[in-house]
DODRENMAR-883709 format. One record per residue (C-alpha): residue number from 0; residue in one letter; x, z, y. Coordinates in nm, 2 decimals. Each point is the difference from the previous one (the first is absolute). Layout:
BEGIN
{seq = NUM, type = A, X = X, Z = Z, Y = Y}
...
// end
This chain:
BEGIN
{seq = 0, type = X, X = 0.00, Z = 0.00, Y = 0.00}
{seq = 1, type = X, X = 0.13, Z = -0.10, Y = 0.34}
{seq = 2, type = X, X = 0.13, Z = 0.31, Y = 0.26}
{seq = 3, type = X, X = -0.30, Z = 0.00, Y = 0.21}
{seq = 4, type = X, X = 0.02, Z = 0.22, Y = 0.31}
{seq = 5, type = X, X = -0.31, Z = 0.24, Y = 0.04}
{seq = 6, type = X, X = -0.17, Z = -0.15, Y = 0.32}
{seq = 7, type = X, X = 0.04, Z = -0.36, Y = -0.11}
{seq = 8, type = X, X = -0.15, Z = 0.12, Y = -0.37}
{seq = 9, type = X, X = -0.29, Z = 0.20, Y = 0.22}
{seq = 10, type = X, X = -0.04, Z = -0.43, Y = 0.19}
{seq = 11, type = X, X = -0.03, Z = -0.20, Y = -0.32}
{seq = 12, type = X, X = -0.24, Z = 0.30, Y = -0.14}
{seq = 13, type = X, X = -0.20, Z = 0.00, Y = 0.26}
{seq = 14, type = X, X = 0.00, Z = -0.41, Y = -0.02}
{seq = 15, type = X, X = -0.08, Z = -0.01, Y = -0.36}
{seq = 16, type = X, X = -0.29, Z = 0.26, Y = 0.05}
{seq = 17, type = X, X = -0.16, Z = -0.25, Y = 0.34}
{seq = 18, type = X, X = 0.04, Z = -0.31, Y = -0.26}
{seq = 19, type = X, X = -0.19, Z = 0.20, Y = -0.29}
{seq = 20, type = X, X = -0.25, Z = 0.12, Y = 0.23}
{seq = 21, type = X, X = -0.05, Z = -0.35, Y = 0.13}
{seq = 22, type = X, X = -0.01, Z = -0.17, Y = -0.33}
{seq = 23, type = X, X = -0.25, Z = 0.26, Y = -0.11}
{seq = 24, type = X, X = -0.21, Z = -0.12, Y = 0.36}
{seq = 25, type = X, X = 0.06, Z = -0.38, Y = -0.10}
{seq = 26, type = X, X = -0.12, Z = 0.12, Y = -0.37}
{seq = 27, type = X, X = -0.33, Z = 0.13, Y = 0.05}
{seq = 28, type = X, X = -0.19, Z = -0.21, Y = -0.29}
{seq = 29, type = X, X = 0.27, Z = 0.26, Y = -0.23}
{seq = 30, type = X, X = -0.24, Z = 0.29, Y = -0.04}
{seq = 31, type = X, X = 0.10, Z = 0.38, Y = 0.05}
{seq = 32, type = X, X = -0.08, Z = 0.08, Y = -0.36}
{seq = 33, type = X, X = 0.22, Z = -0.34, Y = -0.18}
{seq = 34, type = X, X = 0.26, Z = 0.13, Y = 0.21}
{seq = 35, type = X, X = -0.05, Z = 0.44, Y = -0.13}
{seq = 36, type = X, X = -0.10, Z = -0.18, Y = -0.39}
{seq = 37, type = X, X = 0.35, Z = -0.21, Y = 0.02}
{seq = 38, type = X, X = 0.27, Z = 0.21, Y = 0.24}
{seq = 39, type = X, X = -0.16, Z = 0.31, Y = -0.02}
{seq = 40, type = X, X = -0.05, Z = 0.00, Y = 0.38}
{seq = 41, type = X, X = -0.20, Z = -0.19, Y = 0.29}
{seq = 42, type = X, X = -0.03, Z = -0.01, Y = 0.38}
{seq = 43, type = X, X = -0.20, Z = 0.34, Y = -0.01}
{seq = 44, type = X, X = 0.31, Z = 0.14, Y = -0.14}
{seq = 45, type = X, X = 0.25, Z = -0.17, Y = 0.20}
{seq = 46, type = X, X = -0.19, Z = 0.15, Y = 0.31}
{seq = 47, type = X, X = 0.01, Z = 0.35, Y = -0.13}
{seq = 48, type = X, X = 0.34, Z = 0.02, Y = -0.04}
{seq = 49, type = X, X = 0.04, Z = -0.15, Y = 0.36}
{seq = 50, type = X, X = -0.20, Z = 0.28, Y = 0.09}
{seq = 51, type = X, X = 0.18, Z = 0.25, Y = -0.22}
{seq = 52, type = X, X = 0.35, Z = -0.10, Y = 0.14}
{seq = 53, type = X, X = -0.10, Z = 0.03, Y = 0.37}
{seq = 54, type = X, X = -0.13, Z = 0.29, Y = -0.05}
{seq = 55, type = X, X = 0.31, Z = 0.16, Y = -0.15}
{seq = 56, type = X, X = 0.15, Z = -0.16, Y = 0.29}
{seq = 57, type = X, X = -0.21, Z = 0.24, Y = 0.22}
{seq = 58, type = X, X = -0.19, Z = -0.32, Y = 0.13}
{seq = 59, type = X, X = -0.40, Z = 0.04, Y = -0.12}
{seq = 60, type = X, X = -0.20, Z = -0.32, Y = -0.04}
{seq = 61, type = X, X = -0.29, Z = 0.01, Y = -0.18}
{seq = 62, type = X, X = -0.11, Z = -0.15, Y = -0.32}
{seq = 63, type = X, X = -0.24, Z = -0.25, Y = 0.15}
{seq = 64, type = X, X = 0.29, Z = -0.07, Y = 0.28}
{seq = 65, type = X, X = 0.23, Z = -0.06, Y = -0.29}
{seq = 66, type = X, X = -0.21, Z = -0.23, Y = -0.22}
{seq = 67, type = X, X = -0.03, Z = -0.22, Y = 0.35}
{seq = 68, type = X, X = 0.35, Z = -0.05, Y = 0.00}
{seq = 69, type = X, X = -0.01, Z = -0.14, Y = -0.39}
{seq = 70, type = X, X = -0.27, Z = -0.18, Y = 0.08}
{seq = 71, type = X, X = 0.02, Z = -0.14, Y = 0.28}
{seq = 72, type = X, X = -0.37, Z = 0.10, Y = 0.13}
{seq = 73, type = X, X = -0.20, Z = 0.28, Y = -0.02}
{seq = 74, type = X, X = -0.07, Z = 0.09, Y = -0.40}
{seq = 75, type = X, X = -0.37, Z = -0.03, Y = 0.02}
{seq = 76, type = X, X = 0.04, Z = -0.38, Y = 0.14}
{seq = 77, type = X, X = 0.24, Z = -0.08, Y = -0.26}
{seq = 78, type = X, X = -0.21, Z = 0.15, Y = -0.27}
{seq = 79, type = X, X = -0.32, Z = -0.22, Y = 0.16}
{seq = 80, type = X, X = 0.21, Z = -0.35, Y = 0.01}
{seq = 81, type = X, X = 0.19, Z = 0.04, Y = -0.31}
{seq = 82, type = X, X = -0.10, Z = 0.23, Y = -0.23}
{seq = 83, type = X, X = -0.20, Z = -0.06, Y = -0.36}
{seq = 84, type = X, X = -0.12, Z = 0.22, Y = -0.18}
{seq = 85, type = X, X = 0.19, Z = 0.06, Y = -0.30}
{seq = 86, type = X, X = -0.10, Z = -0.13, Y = -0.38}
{seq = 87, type = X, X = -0.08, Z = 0.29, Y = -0.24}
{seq = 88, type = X, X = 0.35, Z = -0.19, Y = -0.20}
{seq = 89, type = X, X = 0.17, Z = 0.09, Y = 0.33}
{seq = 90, type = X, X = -0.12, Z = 0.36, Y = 0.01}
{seq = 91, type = X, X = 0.06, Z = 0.11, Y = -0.32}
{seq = 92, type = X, X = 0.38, Z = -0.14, Y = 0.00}
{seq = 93, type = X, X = 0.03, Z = 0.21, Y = 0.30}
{seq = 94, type = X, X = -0.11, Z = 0.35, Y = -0.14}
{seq = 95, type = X, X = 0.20, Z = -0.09, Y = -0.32}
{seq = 96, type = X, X = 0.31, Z = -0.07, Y = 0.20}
{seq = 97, type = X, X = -0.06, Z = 0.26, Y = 0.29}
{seq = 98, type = X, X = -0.13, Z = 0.33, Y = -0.15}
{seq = 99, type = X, X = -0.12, Z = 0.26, Y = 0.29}
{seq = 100, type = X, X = 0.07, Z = -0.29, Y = 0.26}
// end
């Protein structure tokens, strides 16, 4: 692995995470519970630990403000425009693959 100095690793971090977040944006036809059945995570949970970090940072943002940040819009909107419901298949990968989740 390359010598990397701290603030230029904390730059290309902080770039990867915009291009994620944007992808995820770009992606919104990829539903929430593909991505939790698949990676074991989604945009809900890429918000809380945004949230969860600022917060240990002493900087409070709440969860609603944090999930606006993923997605780009307030959750409610994106939830309207883009989300389906999900197929009984769907849900019961989920609780199979994500006990107490």
């Amino acid at each position: 692995m390359p010598e990397i100095d701290a603030a230029t690793r904390t730059e290309l971090e902080a770039a990867a995470f915009r291009r994620l977040v944007q992808h995820l944006r770009d992606r919104s036809d990829v539903q929430n519970i593909d991505m939790m059945n698949l990676a074991g995570f989604c945009r809900n949970c890429l918000s809380r630990w945004y949230r969860e970090e600022a917060d240990a940072r002493g900087t409070k943002i709440t969860d609603p403000e944090a999930r606006e940040i993923v997605y780009g819009m307030p959750y409610k909107d994106w939830q309207a425009l883009h989300q389906k419901e999900a197929s009984a298949e769907q849900k019961a990968k989920f609780a199979a693959t994500n006990p107490g989740h």
